[in-house]
C-alpha positions in Angstrom: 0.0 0.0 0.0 1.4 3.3 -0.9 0.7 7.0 1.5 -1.2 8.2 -1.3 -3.8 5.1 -1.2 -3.5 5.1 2.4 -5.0 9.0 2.2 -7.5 8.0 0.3 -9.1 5.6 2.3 -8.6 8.1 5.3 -10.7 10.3 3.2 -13.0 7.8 2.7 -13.7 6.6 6.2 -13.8 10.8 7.6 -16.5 11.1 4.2 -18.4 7.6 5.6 -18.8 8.5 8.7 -19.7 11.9 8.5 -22.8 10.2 6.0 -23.9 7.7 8.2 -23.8 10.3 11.3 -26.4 12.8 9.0 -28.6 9.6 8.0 -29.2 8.4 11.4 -29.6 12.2 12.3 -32.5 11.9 9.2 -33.9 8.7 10.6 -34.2 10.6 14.0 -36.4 13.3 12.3 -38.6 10.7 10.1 -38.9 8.8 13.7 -40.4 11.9 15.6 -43.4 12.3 13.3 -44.5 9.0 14.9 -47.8 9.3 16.7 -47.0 8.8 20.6 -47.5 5.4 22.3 -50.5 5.4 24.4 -48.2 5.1 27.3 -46.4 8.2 26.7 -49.6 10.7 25.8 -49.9 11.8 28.9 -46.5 13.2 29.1 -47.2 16.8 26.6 -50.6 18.3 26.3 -51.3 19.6 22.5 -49.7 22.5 23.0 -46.1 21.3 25.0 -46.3 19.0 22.7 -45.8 21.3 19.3 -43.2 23.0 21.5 -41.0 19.9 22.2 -41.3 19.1 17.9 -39.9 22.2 17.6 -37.1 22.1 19.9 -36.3 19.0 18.8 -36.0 20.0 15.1 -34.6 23.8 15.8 -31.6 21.5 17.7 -31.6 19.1 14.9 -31.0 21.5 12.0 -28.5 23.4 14.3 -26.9 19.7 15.0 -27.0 19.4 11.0 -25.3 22.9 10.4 -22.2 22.8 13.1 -21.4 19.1 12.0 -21.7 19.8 8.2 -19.1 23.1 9.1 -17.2 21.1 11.4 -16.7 18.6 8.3 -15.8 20.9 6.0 -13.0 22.5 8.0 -11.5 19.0 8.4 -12.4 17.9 4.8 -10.1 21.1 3.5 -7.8 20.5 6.1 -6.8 17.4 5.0 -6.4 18.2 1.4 -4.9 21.0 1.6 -2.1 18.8 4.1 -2.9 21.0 7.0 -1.2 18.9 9.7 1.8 18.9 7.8 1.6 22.4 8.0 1.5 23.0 11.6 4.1 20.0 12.2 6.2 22.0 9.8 5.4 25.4 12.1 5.6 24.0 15.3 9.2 21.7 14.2 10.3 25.3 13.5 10.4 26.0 17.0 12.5 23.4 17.7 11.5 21.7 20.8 12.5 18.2 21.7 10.2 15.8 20.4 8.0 15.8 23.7 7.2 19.5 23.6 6.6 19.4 20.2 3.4 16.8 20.1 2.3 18.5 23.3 2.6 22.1 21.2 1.2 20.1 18.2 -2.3 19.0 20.3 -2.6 22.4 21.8 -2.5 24.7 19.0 -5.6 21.5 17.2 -7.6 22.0 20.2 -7.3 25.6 20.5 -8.2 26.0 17.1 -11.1 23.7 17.0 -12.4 25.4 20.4 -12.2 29.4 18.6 -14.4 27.7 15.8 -16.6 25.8 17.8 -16.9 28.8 19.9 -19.7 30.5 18.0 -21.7 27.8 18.0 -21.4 27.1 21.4 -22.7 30.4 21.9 -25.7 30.2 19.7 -26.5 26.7 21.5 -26.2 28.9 25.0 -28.1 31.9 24.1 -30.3 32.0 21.3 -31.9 28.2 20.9 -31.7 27.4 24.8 -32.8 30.7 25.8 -35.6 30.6 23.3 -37.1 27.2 25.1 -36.5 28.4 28.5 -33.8 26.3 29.2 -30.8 28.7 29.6 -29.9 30.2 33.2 -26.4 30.6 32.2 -25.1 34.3 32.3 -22.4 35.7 29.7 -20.1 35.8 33.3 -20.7 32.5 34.0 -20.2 31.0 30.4 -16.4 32.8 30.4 -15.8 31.9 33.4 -16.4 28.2 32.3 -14.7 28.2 29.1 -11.8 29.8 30.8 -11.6 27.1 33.6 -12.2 24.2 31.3 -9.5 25.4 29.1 -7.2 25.4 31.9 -8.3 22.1 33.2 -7.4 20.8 30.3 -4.6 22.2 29.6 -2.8 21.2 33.0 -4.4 17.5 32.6 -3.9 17.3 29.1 -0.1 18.3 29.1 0.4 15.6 32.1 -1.3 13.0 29.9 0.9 13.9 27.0 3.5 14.0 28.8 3.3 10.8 30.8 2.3 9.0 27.4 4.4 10.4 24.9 7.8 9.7 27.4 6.7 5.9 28.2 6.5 6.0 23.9 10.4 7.2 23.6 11.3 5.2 26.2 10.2 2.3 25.5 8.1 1.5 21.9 7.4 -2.2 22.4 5.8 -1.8 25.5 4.0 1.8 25.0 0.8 0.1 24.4 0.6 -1.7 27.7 2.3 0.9 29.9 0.3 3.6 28.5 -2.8 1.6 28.9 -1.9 1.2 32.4 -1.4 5.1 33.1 -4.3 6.1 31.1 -6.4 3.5 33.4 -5.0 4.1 36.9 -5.6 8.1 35.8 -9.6 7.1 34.9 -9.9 5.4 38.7 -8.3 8.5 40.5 -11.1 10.8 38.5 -13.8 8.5 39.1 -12.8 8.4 43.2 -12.2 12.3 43.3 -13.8 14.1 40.5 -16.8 15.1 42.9 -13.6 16.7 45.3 -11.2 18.0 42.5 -13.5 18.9 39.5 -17.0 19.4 40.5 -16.2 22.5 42.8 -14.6 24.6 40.0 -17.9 24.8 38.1 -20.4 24.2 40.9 -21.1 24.2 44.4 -22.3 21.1 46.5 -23.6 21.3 49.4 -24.5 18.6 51.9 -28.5 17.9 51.6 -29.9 19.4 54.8 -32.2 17.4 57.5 -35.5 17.3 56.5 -38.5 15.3 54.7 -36.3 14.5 51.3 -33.2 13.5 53.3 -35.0 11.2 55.8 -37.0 9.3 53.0 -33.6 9.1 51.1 -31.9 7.6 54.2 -35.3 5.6 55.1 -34.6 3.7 51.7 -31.0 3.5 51.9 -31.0 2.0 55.2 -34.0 -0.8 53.6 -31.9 -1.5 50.9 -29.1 -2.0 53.3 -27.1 0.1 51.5 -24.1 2.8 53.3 -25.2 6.1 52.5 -23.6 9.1 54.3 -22.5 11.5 51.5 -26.1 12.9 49.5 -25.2 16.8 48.2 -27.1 19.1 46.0 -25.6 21.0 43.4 -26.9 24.5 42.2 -27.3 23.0 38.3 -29.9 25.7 38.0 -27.1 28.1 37.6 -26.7 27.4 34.3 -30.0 25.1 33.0 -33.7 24.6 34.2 -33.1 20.9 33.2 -32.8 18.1 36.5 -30.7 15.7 36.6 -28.7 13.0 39.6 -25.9 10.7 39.2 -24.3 8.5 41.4 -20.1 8.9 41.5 -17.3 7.6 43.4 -16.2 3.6 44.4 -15.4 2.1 47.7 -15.5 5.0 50.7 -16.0 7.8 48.2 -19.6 6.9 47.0 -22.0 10.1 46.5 -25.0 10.5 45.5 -25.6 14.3 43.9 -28.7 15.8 43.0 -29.4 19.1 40.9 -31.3 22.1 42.9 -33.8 21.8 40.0 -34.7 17.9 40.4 -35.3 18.9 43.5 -37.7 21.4 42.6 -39.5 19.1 40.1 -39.9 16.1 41.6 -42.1 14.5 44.8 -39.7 13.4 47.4 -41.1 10.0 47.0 -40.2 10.5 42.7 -36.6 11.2 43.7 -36.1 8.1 46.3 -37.1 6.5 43.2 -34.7 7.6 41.3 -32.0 7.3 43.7 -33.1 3.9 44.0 -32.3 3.2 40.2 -28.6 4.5 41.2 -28.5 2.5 44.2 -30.0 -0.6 41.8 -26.2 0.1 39.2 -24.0 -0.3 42.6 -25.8 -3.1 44.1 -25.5 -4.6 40.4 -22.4 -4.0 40.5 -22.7 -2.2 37.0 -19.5 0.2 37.7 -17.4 -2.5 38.3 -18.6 -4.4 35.0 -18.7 -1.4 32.9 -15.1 -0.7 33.7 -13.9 -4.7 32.9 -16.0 -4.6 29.7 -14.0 -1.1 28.7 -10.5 -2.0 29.8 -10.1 -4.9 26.9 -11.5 -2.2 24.2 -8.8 0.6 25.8 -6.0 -2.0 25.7 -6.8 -3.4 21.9 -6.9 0.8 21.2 -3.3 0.9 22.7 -2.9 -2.2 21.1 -3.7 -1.3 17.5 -1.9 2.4 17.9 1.5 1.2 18.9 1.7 -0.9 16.0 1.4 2.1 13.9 3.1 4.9 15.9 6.6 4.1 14.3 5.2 3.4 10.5 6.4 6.3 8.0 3.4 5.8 5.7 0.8 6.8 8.1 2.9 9.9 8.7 3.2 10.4 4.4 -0.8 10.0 4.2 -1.1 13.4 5.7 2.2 14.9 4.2 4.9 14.3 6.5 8.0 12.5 5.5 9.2 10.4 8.4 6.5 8.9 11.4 6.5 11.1 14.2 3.6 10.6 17.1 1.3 13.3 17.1 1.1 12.9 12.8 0.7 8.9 13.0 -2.1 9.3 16.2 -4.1 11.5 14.0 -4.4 9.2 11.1 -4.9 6.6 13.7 -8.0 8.1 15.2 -10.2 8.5 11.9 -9.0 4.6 10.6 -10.2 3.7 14.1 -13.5 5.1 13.7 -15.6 2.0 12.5 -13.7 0.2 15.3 -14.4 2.4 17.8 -18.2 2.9 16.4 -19.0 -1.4 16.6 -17.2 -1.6 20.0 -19.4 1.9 21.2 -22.2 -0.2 20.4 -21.3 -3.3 22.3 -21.1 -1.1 25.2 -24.2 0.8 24.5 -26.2 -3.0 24.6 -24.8 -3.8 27.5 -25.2 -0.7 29.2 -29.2 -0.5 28.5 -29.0 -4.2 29.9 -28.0 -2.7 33.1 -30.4 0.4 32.8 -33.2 -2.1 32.9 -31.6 -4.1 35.8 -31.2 -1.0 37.8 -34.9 -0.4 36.9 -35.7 -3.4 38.2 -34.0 -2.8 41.8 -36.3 0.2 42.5 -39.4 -1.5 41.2 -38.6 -4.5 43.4 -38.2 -1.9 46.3 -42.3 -1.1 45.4 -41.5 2.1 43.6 -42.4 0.9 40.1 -45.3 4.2 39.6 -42.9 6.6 41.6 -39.7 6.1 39.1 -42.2 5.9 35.7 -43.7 9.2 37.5 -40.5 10.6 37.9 -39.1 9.4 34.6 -42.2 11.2 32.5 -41.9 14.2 34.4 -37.9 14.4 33.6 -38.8 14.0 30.1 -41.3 16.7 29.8 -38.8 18.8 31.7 -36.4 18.9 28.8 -38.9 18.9 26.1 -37.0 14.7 25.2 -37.7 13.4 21.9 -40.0 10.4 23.0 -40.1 8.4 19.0 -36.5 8.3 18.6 -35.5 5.9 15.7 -34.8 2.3 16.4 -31.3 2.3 14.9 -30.3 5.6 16.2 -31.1 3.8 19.9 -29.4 0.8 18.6 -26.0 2.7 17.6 -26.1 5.5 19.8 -28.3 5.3 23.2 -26.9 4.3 26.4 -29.9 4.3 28.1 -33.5 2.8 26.7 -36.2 5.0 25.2 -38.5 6.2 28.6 -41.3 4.0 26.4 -39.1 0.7 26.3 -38.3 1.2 30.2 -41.8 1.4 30.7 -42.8 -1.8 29.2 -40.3 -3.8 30.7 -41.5 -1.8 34.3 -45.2 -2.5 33.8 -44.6 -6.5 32.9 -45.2 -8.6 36.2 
């Protein structure tokens, strides 16, 4: 195979996927025409209804626009040989070869953040806003584009830097040792993201005594289940939209719940849903998820230091002799349909564990409380109930509200 062939199928998987990407999106709008299930029509009246059609289709032409820019940028990018070009600046300047792929990957993602940033801003103010959705002020959205560009900044450079070394160290074993410091880094985040992260772009606060925290601990202590750590977090800061989640392993579990679940849901809707989180530890789905993921992680390690040292995956994109930031970018977009299959392997076995965590609260009696609370949730954030079957298959983590419905009302 010669660099030039090797570009064009490069070209053709980037072209492929961006197609497939738009017809699912298509499938999506055909499937939201659907008249609703009689399970679901109770969620929108006539009128909420027409308004969550249309913010489903105002986001869905927006969705269509930015990825159809996004693809043209990179489409022109790699014609014209733009990575050789900013290899060839950023060689200039020479730094030793660490330095330079860390350089390499900051000037990419400081690019692709200015020209993302107008549509992040449109998102923000103009289609959010319009739907009642956006709480976020023009402070507050610098604020958190300036922190997150910090954030990853100082935890992107120690990545690079960790990775990149164990690579010039040692090439026959960068795949595994990589694979080890890029897992051991996941289980420190997942342990102390509510501690380290969290409190940069929100506060928590512990959930004070009261009605909500004694039924919370009621059911927790029932399900036999440790729970000292339940916060709230002001998420109405920035959106009206609720949400929960469940973080943390071991001593550092935490349950976290937005101001503005709080505000739409019963107390007895939210110990259902906290029920469904309890249901994913006592399932031990965290545990699961992360020994289904590490194989896929290690074959991606795998796969990529077979290629970091080949010259022609550094000639597809114009550059003469392999270096590692050139041959991980070819990488990534010939790992695409790879990384697409083995997403949706993951995204099976994740809605298998949605509907066993389903199951935990509805064994617990709360089978009308979590539908209750999962309808209401829905209508909060004006959800697309009719999504299309494929675009669940390939995409969805979680099943539709009207498949976890069925599966809750069967005896």
């Amino acid at each position: 195979m010669t660099p030039n062939t090797l570009f064009f199928i490069i070209l053709a998987v980037f072209i492929a996927d961006f197609i497939f990407g738009r017809y699912l999106s298509w499938l999506n709008i055909m499937a939201s025409k659907n008249k609703l299930p009689i399970e679901l029509e109770d969620i929108y009246d006539n009128e909420q209804y027409q308004r969550q059609q249309q913010y489903f289709r105002t986001n869905s032409k927006f969705g269509m626009i930015s990825s159809l820019f996004s693809f043209s940028i990179m489409l022109i990018f790699l014609i014209l040989q733009g990575f050789a070009i900013v290899n060839e600046i950023v060689v200039g300047w020479q730094l030793s070869p660490v330095w330079s792929s860390i350089v390499f990957f900051g000037i990419l993602y400081i690019a692709n953040d200015i020209i993302g940033l107008p549509f992040d801003i449109y998102d923000t103010f103009v289609i959010e806003q319009r739907f009642g959705f956006n709480r976020t002020t023009i402070k507050t959205f610098v604020f958190d584009k300036v922190k997150a560009l910090l954030l990853t900044t100082i935890i992107g450079i120690v990545l690079l830097y960790s990775i990149i070394s164990i690579y010039n160290a040692t090439p026959d074993y960068f795949w595994l040792l990589s694979w080890l410091a890029v897992t051991l880094f996941g289980l420190f985040m997942s342990l102390f993201y509510s501690d380290l992260i969290v409190p940069l772009f929100n506060k928590q606060t512990p959930l004070p005594e009261g009605e909500l925290r004694n039924k919370i601990e009621a059911f927790a202590s029932k399900a036999q289940f440790n729970l000292k750590n339940i916060y709230t977090i002001d998420g109405s800061k920035r959106s009206t939209k609720a949400n929960a989640y469940f973080t943390g392993m071991f001593g550092k579990k935490r349950i976290v719940l937005y101001d503005t679940l709080i505000q739409t849901l019963t107390p007895e809707e939210i110990v259902a849903v906290l029920a469904h989180e309890i249901g994913h530890y006592r399932h031990r789905h965290t545990v699961k998820s992360l020994a289904i993921s590490l194989p896929f992680s290690l074959l991606l390690f795998w796969l990529l230091g077979m290629v970091l040292q080949s010259n022609m995956f550094a000639q597809a994109l114009g550059v003469a002799t392999a270096t590692f930031h050139i041959n991980i970018i070819t990488f990534g977009i010939l790992y695409t349909p790879l990384s697409m299959l083995l997403g949706v392997v993951q995204n099976v076995v994740s809605r298998r564990f949605e509907y066993q965590a389903d199951n935990f609260a509805k064994s617990y009696g709360l089978r009308n409380e979590l539908i209750s609370s999962l309808k209401k949730l829905s209508a909060d954030s004006l959800s697309n109930l009719t999504p299309h079957r494929l675009v669940v298959f390939i995409n969805y983590s979680h099943p539709t509200l009207y498949q976890r419905i069925l599966k809750l009302n069967r005896d």
